[in-house]
C-alpha positions as CSV (number, residue, x, y, z in Angstrom):
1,X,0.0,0.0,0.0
2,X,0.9,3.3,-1.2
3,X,0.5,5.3,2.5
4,X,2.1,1.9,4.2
5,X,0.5,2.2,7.9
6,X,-0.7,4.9,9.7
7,X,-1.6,5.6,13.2
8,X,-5.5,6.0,13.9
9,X,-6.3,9.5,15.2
10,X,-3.5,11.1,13.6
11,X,-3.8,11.7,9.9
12,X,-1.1,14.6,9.8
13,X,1.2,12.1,10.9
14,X,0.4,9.5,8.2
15,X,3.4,7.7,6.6
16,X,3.4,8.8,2.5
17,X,5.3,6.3,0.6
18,X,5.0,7.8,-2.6
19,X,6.9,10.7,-4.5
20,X,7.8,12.3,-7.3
21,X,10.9,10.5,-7.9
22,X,9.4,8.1,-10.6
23,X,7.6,11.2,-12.4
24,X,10.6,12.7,-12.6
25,X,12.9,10.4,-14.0
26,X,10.6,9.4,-16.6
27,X,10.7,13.7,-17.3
28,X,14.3,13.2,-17.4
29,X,14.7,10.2,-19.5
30,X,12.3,11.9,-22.0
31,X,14.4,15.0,-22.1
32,X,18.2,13.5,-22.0
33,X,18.2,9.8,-22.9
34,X,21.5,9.9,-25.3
35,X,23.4,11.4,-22.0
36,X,21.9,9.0,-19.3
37,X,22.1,6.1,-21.8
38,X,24.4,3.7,-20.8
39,X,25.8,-0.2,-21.9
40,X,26.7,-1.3,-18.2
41,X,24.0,0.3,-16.6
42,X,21.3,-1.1,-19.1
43,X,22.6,-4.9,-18.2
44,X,22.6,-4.0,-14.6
45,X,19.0,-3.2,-15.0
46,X,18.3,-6.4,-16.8
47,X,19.6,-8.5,-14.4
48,X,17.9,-6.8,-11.7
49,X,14.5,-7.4,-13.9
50,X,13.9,-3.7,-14.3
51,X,13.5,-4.0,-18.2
52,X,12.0,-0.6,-18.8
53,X,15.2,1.1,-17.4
54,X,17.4,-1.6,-19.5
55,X,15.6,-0.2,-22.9
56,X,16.5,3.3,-21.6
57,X,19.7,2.6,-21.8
58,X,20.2,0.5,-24.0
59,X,18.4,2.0,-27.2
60,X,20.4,5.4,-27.8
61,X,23.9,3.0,-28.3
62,X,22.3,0.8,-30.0
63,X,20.9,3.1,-32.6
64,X,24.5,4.3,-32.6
65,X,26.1,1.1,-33.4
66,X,27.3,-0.2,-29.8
67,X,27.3,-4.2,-30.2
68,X,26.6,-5.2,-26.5
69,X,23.8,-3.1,-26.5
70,X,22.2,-3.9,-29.8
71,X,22.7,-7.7,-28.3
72,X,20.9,-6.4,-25.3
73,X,17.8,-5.4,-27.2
74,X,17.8,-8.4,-28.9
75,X,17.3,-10.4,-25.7
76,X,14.5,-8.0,-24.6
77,X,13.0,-8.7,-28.2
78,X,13.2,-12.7,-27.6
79,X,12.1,-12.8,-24.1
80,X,9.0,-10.3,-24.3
81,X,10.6,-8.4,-21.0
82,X,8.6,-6.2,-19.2
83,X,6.4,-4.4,-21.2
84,X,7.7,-5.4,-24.7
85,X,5.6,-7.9,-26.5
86,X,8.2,-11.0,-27.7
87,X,8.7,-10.5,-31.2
88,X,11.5,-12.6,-32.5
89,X,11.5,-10.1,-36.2
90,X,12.7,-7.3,-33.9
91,X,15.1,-9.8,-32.1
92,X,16.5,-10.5,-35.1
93,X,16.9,-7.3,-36.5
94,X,18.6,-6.5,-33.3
95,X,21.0,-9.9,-33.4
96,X,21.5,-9.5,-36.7
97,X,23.2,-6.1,-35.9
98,X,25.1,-7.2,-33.1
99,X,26.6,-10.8,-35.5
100,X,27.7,-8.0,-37.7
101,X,30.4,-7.0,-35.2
102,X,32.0,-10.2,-34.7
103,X,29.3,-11.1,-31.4
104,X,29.2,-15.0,-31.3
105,X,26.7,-15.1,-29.0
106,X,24.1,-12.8,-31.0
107,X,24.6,-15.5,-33.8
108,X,24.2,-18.4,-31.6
109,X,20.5,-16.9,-30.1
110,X,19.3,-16.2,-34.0
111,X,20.5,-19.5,-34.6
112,X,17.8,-20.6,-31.8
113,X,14.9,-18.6,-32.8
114,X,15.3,-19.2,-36.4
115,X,15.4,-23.1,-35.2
116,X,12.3,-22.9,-32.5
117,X,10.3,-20.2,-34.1
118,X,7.0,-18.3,-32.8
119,X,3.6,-16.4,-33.2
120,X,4.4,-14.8,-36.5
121,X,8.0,-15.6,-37.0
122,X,8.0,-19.4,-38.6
123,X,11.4,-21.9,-38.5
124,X,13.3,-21.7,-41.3
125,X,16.2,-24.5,-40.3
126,X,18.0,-23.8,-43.3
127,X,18.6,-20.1,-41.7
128,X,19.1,-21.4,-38.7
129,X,22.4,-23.9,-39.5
130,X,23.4,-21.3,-40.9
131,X,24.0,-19.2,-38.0
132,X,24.6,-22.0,-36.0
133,X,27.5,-22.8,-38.5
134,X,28.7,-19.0,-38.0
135,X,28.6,-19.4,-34.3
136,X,30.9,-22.4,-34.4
137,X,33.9,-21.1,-35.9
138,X,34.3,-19.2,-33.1
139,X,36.7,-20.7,-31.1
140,X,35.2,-19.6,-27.6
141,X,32.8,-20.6,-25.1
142,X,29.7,-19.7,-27.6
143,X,31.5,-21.4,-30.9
144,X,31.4,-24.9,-28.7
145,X,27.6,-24.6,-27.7
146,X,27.0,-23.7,-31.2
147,X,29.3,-26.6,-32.5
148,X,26.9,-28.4,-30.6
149,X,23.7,-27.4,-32.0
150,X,24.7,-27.5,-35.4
151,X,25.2,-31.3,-34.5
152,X,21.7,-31.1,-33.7
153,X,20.5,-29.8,-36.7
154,X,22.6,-32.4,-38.7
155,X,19.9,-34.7,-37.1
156,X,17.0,-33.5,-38.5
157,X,17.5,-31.7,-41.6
158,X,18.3,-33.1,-44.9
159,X,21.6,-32.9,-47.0
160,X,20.1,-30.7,-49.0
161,X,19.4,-28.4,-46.3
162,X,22.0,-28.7,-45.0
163,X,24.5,-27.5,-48.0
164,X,21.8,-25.0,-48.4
165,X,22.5,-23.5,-45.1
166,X,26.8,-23.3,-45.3
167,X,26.2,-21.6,-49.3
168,X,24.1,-18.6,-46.6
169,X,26.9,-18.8,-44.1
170,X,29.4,-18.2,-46.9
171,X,27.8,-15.5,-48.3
172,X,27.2,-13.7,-45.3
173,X,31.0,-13.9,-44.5
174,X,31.7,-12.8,-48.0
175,X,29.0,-9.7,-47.7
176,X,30.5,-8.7,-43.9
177,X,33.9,-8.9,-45.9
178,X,33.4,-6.4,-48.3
179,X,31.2,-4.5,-46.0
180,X,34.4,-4.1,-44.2
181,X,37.1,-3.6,-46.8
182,X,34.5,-0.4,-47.8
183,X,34.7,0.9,-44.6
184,X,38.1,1.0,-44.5
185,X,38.5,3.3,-47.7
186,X,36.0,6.2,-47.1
187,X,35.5,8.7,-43.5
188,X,32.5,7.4,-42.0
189,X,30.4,4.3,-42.6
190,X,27.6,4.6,-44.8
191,X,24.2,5.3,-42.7
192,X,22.6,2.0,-42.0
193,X,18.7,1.5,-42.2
194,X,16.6,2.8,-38.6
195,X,15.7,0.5,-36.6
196,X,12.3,-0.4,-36.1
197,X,10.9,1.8,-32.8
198,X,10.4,0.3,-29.1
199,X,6.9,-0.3,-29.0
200,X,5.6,-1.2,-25.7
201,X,2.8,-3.7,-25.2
202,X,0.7,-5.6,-22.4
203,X,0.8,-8.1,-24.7
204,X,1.5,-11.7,-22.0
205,X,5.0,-13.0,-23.7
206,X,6.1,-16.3,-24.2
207,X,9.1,-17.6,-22.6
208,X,12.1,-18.6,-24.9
209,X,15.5,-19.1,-24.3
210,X,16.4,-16.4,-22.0
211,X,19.1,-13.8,-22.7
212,X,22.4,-14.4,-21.1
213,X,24.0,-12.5,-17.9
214,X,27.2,-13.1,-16.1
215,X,28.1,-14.4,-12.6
216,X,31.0,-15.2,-11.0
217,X,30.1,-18.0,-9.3
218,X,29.5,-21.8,-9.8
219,X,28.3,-22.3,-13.3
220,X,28.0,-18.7,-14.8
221,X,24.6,-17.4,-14.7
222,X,23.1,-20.6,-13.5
223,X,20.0,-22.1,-14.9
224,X,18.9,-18.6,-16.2
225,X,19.8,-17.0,-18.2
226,X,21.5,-19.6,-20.9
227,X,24.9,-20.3,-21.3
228,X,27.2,-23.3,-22.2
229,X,27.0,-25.7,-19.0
230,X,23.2,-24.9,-19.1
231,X,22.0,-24.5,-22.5
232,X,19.6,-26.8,-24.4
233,X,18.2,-26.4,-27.6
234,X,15.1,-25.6,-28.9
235,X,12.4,-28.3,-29.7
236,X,13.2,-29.1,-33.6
237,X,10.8,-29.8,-36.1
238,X,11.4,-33.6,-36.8
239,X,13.1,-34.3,-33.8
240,X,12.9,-37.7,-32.2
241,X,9.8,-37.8,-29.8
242,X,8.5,-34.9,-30.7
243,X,5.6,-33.8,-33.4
244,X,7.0,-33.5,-36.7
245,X,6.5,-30.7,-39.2
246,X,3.8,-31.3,-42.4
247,X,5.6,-31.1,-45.9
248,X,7.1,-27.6,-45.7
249,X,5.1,-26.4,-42.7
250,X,6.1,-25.6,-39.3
251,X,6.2,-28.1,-35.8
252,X,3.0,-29.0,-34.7
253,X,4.3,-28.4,-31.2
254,X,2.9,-24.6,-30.2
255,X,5.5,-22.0,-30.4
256,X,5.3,-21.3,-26.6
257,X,6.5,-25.2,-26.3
258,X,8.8,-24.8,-29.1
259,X,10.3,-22.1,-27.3
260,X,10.6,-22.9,-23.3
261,X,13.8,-25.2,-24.1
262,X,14.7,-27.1,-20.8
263,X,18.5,-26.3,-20.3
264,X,20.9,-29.6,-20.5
265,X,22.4,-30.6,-16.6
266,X,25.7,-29.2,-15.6
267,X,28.5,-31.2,-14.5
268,X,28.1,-31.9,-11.3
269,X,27.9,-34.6,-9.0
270,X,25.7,-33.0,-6.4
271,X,21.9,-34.4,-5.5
272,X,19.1,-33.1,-7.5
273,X,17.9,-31.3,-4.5
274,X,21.1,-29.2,-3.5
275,X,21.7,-28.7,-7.4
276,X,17.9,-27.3,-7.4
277,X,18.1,-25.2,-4.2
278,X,21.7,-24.0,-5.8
279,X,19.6,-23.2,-9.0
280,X,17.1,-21.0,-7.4
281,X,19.6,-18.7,-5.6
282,X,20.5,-17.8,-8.7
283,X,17.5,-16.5,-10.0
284,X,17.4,-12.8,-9.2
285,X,14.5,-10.7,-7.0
286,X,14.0,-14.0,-5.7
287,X,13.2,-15.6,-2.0
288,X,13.1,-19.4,-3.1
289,X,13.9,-22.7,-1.2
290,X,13.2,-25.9,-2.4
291,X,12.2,-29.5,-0.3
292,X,11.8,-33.3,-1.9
293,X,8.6,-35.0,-0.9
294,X,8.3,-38.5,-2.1
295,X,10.7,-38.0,-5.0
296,X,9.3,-34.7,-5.5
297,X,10.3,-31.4,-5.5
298,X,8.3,-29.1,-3.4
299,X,9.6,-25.4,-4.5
300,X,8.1,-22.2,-1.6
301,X,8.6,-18.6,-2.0
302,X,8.4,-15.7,-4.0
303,X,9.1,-14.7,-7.5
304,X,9.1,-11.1,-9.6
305,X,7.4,-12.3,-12.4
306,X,4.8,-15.0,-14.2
307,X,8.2,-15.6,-16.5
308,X,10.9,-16.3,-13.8
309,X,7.9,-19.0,-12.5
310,X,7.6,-21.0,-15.1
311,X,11.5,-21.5,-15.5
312,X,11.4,-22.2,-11.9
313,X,9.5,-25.3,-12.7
314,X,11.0,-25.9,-16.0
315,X,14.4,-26.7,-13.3
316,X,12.8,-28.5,-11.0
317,X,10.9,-30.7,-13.8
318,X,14.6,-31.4,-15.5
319,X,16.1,-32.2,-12.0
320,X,13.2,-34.3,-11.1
321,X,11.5,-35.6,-14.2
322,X,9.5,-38.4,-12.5
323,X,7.1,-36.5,-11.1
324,X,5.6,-33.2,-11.3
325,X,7.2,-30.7,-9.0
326,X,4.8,-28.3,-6.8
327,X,5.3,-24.8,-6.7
328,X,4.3,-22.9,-3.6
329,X,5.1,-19.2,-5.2
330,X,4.2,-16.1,-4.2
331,X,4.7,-13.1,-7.7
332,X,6.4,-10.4,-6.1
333,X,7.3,-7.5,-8.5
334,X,10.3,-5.2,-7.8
335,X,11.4,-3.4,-5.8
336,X,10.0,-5.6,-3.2
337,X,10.8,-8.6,-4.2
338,X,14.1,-6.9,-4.2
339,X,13.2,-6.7,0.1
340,X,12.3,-10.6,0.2
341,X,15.7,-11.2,-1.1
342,X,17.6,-9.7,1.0
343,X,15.4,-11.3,3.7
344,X,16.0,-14.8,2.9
345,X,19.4,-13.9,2.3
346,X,19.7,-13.5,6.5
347,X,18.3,-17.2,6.7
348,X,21.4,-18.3,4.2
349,X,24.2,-16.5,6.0
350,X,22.9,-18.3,9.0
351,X,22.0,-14.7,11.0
352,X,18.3,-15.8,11.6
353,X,16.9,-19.5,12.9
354,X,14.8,-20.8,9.8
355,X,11.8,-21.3,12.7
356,X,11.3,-20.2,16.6
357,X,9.3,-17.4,16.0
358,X,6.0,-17.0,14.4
359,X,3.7,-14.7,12.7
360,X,-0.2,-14.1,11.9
361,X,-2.8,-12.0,11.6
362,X,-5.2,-12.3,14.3
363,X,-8.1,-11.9,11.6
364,X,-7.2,-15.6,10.8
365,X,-6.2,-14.7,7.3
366,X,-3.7,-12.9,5.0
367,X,-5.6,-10.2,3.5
368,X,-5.7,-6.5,4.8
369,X,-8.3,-3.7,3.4
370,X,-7.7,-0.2,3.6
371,X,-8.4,1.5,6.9
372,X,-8.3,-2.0,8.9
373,X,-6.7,-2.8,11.8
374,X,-3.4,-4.8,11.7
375,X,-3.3,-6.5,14.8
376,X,-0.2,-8.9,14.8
377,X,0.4,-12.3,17.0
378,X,3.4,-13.2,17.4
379,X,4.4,-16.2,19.4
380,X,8.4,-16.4,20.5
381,X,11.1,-18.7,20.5
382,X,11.7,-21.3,24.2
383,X,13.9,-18.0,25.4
384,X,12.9,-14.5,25.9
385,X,13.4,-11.9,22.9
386,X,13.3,-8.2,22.3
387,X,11.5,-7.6,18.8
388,X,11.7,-5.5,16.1
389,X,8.4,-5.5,13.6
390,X,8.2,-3.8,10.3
391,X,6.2,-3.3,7.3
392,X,7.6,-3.4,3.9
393,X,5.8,-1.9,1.2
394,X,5.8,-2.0,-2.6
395,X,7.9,0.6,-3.1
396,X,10.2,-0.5,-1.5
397,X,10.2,1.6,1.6
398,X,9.8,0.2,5.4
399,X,7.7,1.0,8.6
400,X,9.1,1.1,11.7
401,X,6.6,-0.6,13.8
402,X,8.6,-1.8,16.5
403,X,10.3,0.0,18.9
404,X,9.0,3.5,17.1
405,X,8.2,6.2,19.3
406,X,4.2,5.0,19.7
407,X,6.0,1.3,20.9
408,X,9.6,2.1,22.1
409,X,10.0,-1.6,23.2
410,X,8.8,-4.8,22.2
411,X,9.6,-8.2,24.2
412,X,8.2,-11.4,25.1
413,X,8.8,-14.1,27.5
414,X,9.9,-17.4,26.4
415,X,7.6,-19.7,24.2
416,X,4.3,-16.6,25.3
417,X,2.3,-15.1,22.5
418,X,1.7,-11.3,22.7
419,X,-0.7,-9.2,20.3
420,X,0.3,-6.1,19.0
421,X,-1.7,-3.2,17.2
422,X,-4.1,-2.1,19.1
423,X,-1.8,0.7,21.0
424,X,-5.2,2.8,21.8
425,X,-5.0,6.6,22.5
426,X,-5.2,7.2,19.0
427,X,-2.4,5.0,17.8
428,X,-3.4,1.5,16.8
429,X,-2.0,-0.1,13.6
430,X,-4.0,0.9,10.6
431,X,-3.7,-0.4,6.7
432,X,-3.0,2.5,4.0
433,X,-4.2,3.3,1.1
434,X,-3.4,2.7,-2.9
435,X,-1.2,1.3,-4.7
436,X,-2.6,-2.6,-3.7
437,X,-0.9,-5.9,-3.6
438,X,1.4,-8.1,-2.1
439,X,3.0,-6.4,0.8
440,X,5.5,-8.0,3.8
441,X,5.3,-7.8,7.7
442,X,8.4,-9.2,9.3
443,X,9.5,-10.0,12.9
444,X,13.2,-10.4,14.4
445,X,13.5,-11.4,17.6
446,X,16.7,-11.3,19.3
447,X,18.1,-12.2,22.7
448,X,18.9,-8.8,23.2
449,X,17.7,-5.4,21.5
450,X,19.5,-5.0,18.6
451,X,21.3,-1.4,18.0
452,X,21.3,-0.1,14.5
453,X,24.0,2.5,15.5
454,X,21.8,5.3,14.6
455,X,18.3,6.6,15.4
456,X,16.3,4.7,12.6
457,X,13.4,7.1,11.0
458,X,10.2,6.1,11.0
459,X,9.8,5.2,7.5
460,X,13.2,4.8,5.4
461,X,14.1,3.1,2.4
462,X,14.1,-0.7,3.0
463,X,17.2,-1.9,1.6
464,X,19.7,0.9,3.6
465,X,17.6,-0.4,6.9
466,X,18.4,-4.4,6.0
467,X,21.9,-3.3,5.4
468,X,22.2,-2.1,8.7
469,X,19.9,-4.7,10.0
470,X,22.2,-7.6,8.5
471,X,25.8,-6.0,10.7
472,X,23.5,-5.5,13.7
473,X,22.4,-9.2,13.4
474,X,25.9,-10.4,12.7
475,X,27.2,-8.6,15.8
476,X,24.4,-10.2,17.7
477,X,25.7,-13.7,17.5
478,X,29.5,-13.7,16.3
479,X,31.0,-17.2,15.4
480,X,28.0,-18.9,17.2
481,X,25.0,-21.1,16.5
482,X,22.3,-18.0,16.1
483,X,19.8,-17.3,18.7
484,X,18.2,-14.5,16.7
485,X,14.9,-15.8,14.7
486,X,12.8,-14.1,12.1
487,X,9.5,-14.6,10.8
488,X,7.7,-13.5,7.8
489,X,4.2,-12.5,6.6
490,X,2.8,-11.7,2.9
491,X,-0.2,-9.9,2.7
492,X,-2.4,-9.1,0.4
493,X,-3.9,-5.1,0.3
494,X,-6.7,-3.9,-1.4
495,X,-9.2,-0.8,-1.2
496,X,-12.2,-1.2,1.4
């Protein structure tokens, strides 16, 4: 909720959320995008998932001719992000551009969409060994995963085809060549055709092969996006086990199937469970931990987006293919979801007890409406605690609840439940207003109170508090099993 929380009896002390930094920026961004455009700041906001910011930057260098950003709205093209409809014409517009400069990964990803396909954008196999034959003279990382596909390909085309799709490769060398030697004997390179405009649309996207980021860690970028120790290919027409293609046509497999490609399994010889759980800390804006049941996988927590589920369960369905995993997933946009990693990021540096301390609504469910009261039980761990309570909202931004200056402290005895939010004299716990949705209460209790070294405002932005929050817990219990617990709550707003 837009307003958060705000103490009955005294509206000129609500807590306002909102402000005019969004309206501004898009002013800004209107006004100045070649100066604010930027290559390393547009992947930054892909990776985070903010794909509006990511076209921002990305689309004045790519108009100008930068590669890695002409790659990057390719990838924004294939996956549909945000508020792009998927539309693999202007992904391969923008790949195409990218190949041009020597970028074996661009020709690898048109080599998959050519092969997979979509709405309004049939396979053409022939153009898709041919890029796939590009790809693999490289001699890096990207020219063995293409060496592999085109192996693929081999499979299921004929020899025709086949010869067909080299004569392209070799004349697109040959064009690029003389493209090239021409460039070198005049001033400037000859002005190259616009590109077509970013068109933004609600349009639900289909989820391909996703675009590739970087980590530096385990297998890089880990299931998502795609890259070598991860990547499968997409579902070919005339593959074995799978519906072939009529004379000439397309797969009779739908082009959202064609183009959800399950990615092959990394070396490793870890369980499918700790290579699963390992999976979904990867996966960014996320708060995900995984459990097997029966010999199935039993996947909890939140996501950002409809997309990042269903590749959540495309893992877990590749990791455990004998039965069908079940999801337990909460869709929490940014920059919230942004809060509810850092939140479960306490539980995996061992600074908070996984359970001890719990958390409800004493309205028996999950759901608030505007102008109710929130009236929290919370039941502590076998030893007494000091609490701190606080409500994070969509934006980002968190409530002090407890200790504030309405309840300096909050403690309970050992294994007691208390109630809290009905302070009376004007002060009780009441829900805000607009914008509704998923929104977060959380507890932390700790043996003793916690100091944050400063005097915390009462509202503040959320991830500077859980920076501070995460030394103060860390100084809590040094080099110890933890004795601090935490316990979260979603719940879901909505107008009166």
């Amino acid at each position: 909720m837009r307003q958060g929380i705000r103490f009955q009896g005294q509206q000129q002390t609500t807590v306002h959320f909102l402000s005019v930094t969004g309206l501004c920026w898009l002013l800004i961004a209107a006004t100045a995008l070649p100066a604010l455009a930027d290559v390393t700041a547009g992947r930054d906001a892909f990776e985070k998932g903010d794909y509006q910011r990511a076209v921002l930057e990305w689309q004045n260098p790519a108009d100008r001719g930068d590669g890695d950003a002409q790659f990057g709205m390719g990838s924004l093209y294939e996956i549909g992000a945000g508020e792009l409809k998927q539309d693999y014409k202007r992904a391969d517009y923008w790949y195409r551009k990218a190949a041009e400069q020597g970028n074996t990964e661009a020709q690898y990803r048109l080599a998959l969409i050519w092969g997979a396909g979509g709405d309004g954008f049939p396979p053409d196999l022939i153009e898709a060994y041919k890029w796939a034959v590009l790809a693999a003279e490289s001699k890096g990382v990207w020219g063995g995963v293409a060496a592999d596909l085109r192996t693929q390909l081999d499979r299921v085309i004929s020899p025709r085809e086949r010869d067909q799709g080299k004569e392209r490769a070799t004349a697109w060398k040959d064009a690029r060549k003389s493209k090239e030697e021409a460039v070198t004997t005049i001033a400037a390179p000859p002005p190259t055709t616009p590109p077509p405009a970013v068109v933004p649309s609600s349009t639900p996207a289909a989820t391909p092969a996703a675009p590739v980021t970087k980590s530096t860690s385990g297998c890089p970028g880990w299931p998502f996006p795609t890259l070598p120790c991860t990547e499968q290919f997409p579902a070919l027409p005339g593959a074995q086990q799978r519906p072939g293609p009529s004379a000439g046509g397309a797969s009779a497999a739908s082009p959202a199937a064609a183009s959800v490609p399950a990615p092959h399994p990394p070396a490793t010889s870890k369980a499918p469970l700790d290579e699963l759980n390992q999976a979904l800390r990867q996966i960014d804006c996320a708060s995900l931990s995984a459990r097997a049941t029966g010999g199935a996988a039993v996947i909890s927590g939140t996501v950002p987006s409809e997309d990042q589920r269903a590749k959540v369960m495309q893992v877990a369905a590749r990791l455990f293919p004998d039965s069908r995993p079940e999801l337990n997933l909460e869709i929490v946009p940014p920059p919230l979801c942004q809060v509810l990693a850092e939140l479960h990021g306490l539980r995996l540096a061992g600074l908070v007890a996984e359970s001890g301390l719990t958390l409800r609504l004493t309205n028996g469910g999950a759901r608030l409406r505007q102008g109710e009261l929130i009236e929290l039980a919370i039941q502590a761990p076998p030893h007494a605690v000091q609490l701190r309570i606080d409500y994070f909202s969509l934006d980002g931004q968190v409530l002090h609840l407890a200790p504030s200056s309405e309840l300096p402290a909050a403690q309970l005895a050992a294994g007691t439940t208390g109630v809290f939010g009905r302070n009376g004299r004007g002060q009780d716990w009441i829900a805000g207003g607009a914008p509704f949705g998923t929104e977060v209460i959380a507890a932390f209790a700790t043996p003793t109170a916690l100091s944050l070294g400063v005097p915390r405002p009462p509202a503040e932005k959320a991830l500077d508090y859980l920076r501070d929050l995460k030394r103060a817990l860390g100084r809590a219990n040094p080099g110890s099993a933890t004795t601090n617990a935490m316990a979260l709550l979603l719940v879901r707003t909505s107008a009166r």
